[in-house]
C-alpha positions as CSV (number, residue, x, y, z in Angstrom):
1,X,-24.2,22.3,129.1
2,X,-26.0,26.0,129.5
3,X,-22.5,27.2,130.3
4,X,-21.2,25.8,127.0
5,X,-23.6,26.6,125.2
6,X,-23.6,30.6,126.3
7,X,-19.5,30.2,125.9
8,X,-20.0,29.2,122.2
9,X,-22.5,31.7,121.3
10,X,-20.0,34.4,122.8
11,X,-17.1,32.8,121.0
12,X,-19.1,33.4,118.0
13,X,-19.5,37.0,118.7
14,X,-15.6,37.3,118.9
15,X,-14.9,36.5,122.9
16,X,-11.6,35.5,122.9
17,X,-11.5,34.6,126.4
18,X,-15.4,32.6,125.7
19,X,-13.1,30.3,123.2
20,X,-10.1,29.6,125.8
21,X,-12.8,28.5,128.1
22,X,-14.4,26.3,125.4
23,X,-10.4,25.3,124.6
24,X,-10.2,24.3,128.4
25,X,-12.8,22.6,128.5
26,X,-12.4,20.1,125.4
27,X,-8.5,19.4,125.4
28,X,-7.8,17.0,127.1
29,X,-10.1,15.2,125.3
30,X,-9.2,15.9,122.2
31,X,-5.8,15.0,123.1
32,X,-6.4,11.7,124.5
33,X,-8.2,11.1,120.8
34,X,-5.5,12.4,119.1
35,X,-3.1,10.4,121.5
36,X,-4.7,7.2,120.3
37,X,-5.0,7.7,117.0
38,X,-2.0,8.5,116.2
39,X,0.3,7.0,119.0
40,X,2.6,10.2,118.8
41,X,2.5,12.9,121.7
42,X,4.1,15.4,119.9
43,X,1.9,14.8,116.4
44,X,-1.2,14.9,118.8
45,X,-0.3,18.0,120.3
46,X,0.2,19.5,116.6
47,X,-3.0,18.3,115.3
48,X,-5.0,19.2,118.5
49,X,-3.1,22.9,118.4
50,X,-4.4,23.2,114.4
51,X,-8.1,21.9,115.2
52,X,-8.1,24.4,117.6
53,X,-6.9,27.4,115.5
54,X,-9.1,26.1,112.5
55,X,-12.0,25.9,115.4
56,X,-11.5,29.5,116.2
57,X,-11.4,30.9,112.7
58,X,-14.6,29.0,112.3
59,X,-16.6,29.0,115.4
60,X,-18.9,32.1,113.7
61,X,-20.1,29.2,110.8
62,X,-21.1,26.7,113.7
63,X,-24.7,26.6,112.9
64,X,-25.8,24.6,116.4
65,X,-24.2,25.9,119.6
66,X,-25.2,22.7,120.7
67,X,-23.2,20.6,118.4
68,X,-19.7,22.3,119.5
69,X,-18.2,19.2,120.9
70,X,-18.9,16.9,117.9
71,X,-17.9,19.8,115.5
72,X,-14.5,20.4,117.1
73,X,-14.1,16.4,117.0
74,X,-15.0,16.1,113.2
75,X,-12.3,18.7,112.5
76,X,-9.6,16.3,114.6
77,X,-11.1,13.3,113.3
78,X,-10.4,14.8,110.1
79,X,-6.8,16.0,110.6
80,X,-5.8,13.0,112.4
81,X,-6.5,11.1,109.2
82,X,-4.8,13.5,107.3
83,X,-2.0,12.9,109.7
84,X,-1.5,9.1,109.3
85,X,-1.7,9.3,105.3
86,X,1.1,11.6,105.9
87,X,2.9,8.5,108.1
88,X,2.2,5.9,105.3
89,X,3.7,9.0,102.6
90,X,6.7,9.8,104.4
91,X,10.1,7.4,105.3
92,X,10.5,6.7,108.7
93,X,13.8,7.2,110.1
94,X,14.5,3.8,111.6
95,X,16.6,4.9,115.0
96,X,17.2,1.8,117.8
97,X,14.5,3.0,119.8
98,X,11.8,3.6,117.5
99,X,12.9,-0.2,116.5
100,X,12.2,-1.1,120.1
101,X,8.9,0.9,120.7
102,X,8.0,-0.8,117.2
103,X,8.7,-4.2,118.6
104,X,7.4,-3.9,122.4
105,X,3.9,-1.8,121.3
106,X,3.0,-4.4,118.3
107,X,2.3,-1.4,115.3
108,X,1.3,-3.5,113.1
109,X,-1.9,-4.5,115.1
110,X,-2.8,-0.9,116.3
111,X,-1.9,0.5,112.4
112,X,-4.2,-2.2,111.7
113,X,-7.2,-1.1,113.9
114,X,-6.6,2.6,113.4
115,X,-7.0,1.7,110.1
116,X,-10.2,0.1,110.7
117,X,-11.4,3.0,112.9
118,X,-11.0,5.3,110.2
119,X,-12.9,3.5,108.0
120,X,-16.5,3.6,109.5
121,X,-18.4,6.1,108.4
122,X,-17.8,9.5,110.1
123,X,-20.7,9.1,112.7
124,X,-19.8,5.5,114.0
125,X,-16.1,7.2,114.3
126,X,-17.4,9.6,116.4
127,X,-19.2,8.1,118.9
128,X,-16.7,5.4,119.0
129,X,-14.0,7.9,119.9
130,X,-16.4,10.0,122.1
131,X,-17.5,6.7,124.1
132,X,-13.9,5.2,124.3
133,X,-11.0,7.5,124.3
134,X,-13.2,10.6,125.9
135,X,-15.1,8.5,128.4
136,X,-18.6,9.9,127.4
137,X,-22.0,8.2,128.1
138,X,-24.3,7.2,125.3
139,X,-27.0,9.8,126.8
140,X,-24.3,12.7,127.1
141,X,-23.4,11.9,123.5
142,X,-26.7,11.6,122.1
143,X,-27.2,15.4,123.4
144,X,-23.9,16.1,121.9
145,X,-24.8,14.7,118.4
146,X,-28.9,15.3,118.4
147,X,-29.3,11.3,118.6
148,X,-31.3,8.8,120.7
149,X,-29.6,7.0,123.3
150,X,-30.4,3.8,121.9
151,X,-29.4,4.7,118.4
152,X,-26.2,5.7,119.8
153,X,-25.6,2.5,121.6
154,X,-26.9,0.5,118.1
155,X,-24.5,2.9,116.2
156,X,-21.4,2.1,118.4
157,X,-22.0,-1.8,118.3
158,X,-22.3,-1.8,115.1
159,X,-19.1,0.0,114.2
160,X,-16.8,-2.1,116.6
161,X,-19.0,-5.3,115.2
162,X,-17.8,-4.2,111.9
163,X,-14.1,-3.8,112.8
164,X,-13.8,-7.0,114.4
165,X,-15.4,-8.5,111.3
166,X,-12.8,-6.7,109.2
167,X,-10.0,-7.3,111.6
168,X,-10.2,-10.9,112.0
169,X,-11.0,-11.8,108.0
């Protein structure tokens, strides 16, 4: 966490090769995120590639070096959701094999709970996606967002309660 936390306040100061480290260090977690969400590897690799370069044109306005984690995920959260209003915007082209993916992977249920997921409010969202997709504990993200480990726990149940509530109505 030290090491993080030196690489962010060096990114800040216009280290390059502090924010690669930083970039190595959180990707494959925000790709798994992304991943999920949006259920498109080449859409997750686009919005993880533009949360990074917004990132990095805005590390300097990070105001806690300790928040870096859940302020990189805010801006993918964001995006992401940006991303699938754009998939309920735009015509699919219907091919055979998006047909059969369609058919095999049941959309409709995971557009359903994506759709749930996205609306919780922003902090349930994130320590949803930080506890599930990313594999944190509740302690490591209660450092990461400046919470109690028991408010993170309450926070999490609460926002799958609320999505099973929803989901089964």
């Amino acid at each position: 966490m030290e090491q993080e936390l030196q690489l962010v306040r060096r990114a800040q100061s216009g280290d390059t090769g502090a924010f690669a480290q930083l970039y190595e260090g959180v990707y494959q977690d925000l790709y798994r995120f992304a991943l999920y969400v949006l259920k498109h590897p080449q859409d997750a690799q686009d919005v993880v590639s533009d949360t990074v370069t917004d990132a990095f044109a805005q590390i300097g306005e990070l105001r806690k070096t300790e928040a870096f984690r859940a302020w990189i995920f805010r801006i993918l959260s964001n995006k992401c959701k940006r991303k699938l209003k754009e998939y309920a915007t735009r015509p699919e082209e219907l091919t055979p094999e998006l047909l059969e993916h369609l058919g095999k992977s049941g959309m409709d249920e995971h557009a359903a709970v994506r759709s749930l997921f996205f609306e919780l409010p922003s902090e349930e969202r994130m320590i949803i996606a930080m506890h599930l997709f990313c594999g944190y504990s509740s302690k490591e993200i209660g450092k990461l967002l400046d919470l109690n480990e028991n408010t993170v726990r309450s926070k999490e149940s609460r926002g799958i309660k609320k999505m099973v509530e929803k989901y089964w109505k």
